[in-house]
C-alpha positions in Angstrom: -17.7 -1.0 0.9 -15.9 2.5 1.6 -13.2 2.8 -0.5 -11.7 5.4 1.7 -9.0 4.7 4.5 -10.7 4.6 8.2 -8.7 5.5 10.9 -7.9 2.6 13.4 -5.8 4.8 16.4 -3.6 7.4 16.6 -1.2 6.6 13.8 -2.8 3.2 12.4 -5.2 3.8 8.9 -7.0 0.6 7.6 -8.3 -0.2 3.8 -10.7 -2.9 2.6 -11.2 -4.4 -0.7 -12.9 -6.7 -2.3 -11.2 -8.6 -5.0 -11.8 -11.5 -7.7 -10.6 -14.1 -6.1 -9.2 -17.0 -5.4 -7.6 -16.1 -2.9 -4.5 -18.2 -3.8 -4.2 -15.4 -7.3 -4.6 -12.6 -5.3 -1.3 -13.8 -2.6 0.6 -14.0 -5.5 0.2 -10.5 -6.0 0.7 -9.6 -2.9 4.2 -11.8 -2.4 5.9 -12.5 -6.1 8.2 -9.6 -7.6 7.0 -9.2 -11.1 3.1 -9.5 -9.8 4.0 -6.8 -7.1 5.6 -4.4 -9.3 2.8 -3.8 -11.5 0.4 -2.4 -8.9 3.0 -1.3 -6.1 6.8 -1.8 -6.2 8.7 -4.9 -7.3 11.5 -6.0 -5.2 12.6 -9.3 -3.3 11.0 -10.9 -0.1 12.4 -13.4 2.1 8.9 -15.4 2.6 9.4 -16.2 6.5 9.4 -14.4 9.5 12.5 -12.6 10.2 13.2 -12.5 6.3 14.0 -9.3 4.7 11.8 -7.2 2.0 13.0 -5.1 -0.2 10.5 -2.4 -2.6 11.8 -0.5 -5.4 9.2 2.4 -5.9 9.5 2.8 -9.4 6.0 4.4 -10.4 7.0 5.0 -14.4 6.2 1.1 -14.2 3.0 1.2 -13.1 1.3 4.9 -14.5 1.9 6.3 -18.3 1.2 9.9 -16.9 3.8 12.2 -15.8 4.3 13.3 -12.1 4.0 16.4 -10.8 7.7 17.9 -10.5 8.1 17.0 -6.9 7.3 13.3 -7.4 9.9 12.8 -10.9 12.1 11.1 -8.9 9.6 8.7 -7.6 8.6 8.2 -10.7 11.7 7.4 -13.0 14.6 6.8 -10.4 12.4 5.1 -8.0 12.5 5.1 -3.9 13.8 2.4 -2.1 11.6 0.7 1.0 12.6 -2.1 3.0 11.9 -4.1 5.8 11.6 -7.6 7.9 8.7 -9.9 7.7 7.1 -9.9 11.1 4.5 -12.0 10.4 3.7 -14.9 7.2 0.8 -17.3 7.3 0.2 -18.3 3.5 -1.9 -17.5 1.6 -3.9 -15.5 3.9 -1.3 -13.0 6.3 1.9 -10.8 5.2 3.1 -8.3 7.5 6.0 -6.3 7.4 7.8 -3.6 8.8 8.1 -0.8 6.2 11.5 1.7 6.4 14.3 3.3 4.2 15.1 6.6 3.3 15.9 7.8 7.1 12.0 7.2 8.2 10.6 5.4 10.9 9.6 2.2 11.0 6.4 1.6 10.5 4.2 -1.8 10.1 2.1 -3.1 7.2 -0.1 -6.2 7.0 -2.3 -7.9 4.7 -5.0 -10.4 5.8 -7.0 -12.1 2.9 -10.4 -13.5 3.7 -12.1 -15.5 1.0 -15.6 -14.5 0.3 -17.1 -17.2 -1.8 -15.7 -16.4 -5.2 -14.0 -12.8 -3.6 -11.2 -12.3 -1.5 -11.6 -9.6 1.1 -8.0 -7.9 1.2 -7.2 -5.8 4.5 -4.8 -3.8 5.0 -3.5 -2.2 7.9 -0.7 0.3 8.2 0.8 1.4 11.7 3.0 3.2 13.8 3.0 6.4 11.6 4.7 9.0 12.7 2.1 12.1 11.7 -0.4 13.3 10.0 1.1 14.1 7.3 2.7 10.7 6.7 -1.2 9.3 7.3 -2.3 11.7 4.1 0.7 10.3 2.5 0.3 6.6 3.5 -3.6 7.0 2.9 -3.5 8.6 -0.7 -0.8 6.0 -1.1 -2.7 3.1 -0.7 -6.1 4.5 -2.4 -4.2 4.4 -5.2 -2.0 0.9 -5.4 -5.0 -0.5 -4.0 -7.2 0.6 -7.0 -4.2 -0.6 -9.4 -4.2 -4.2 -7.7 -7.7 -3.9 -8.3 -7.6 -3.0 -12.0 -4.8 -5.8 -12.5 -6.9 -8.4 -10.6 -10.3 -7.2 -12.8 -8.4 -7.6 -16.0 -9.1 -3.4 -16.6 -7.1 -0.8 -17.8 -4.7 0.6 -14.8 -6.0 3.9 -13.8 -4.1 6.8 -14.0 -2.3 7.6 -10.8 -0.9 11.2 -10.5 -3.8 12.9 -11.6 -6.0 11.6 -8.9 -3.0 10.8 -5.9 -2.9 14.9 -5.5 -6.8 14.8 -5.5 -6.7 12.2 -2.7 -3.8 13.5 -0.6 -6.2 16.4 -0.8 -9.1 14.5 0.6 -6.9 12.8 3.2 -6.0 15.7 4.8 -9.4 17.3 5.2 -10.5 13.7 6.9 -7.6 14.0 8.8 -7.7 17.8 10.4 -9.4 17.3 13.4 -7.2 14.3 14.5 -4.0 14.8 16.7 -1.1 14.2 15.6 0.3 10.6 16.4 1.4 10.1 20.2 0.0 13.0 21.6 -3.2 12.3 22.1 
């Protein structure tokens, strides 16, 4: 399985994983506050659709290593992201829309799919605005989504600024030769 964020449409980037299961464990990570928090941002959800979400991005919570300077706020003040639930079908789909800070709306969802004794999460993140807020997003996710899966495997969390530069990196070099979202 690619680790690596494919690119659905213009604006849309899609990640796979494939997670100890059941799939019932790996929800709870996905929808209960404390469980969230130590892969990805704590914070309060309204479990139905039309109920609000609310992500405090607090990343001294979830990595030991420093940020680089640009990200110290991120990392010890944290950012604020919130949002309505658009669509909830326990245990298997969350979707959301994903704001704050003046941005866009965008749209996240998780789909679960058990796989025998795995869980097969997908995530799918659209409507972003650019191609730099892909890099972001992607590099984003690459990272949370490898926490959740050091959480769920019982391993040490990885480190997550030293690799997140490395990625956003990466990102943007898979990225060049795309158009920028909307035009194209």
């Amino acid at each position: 399985m690619n680790e690596y964020g494919v690119v659905l449409e213009s604006g849309a980037v899609r990640f796979e994983r494939l997670l100890p299961g059941p799939v019932e464990r790996v929800w709870s990570y996905l929808i209960e506050s404390e469980k969230r928090g130590r892969w990805l941002a704590a914070g309060v959800f309204d479990l139905r659709v039309g109920g609000r979400t609310e992500m405090l991005f607090r990343h001294s919570q979830i990595t030991d290593e420093a940020p680089p300077e640009c990200y110290r706020e991120v990392h010890e003040n944290g950012v604020r992201a919130t949002g309505t639930i658009t669509r909830y079908e326990p245990p298997r789909i969350i979707a959301f829309t994903w704001g704050g800070g003046g941005e866009p709306e965008s749209e996240v969802e998780f789909e679960l799919v058990p796989k025998e004794e795995k869980v097969l999460l997908v995530l799918t993140h659209r409507k972003l605005p650019s191609k730099a807020e892909m890099t972001n997003v992607s590099g984003g996710w690459h990272m949370h989504l490898g926490l959740l899966e050091d959480v769920l495997g019982g391993s040490p969390r990885r480190g997550f600024w030293s690799q997140f530069k490395v990625l956003e990196t990466e990102y943007a070099a898979r990225y060049a030769d795309l158009p920028e979202p909307g035009r194209g």
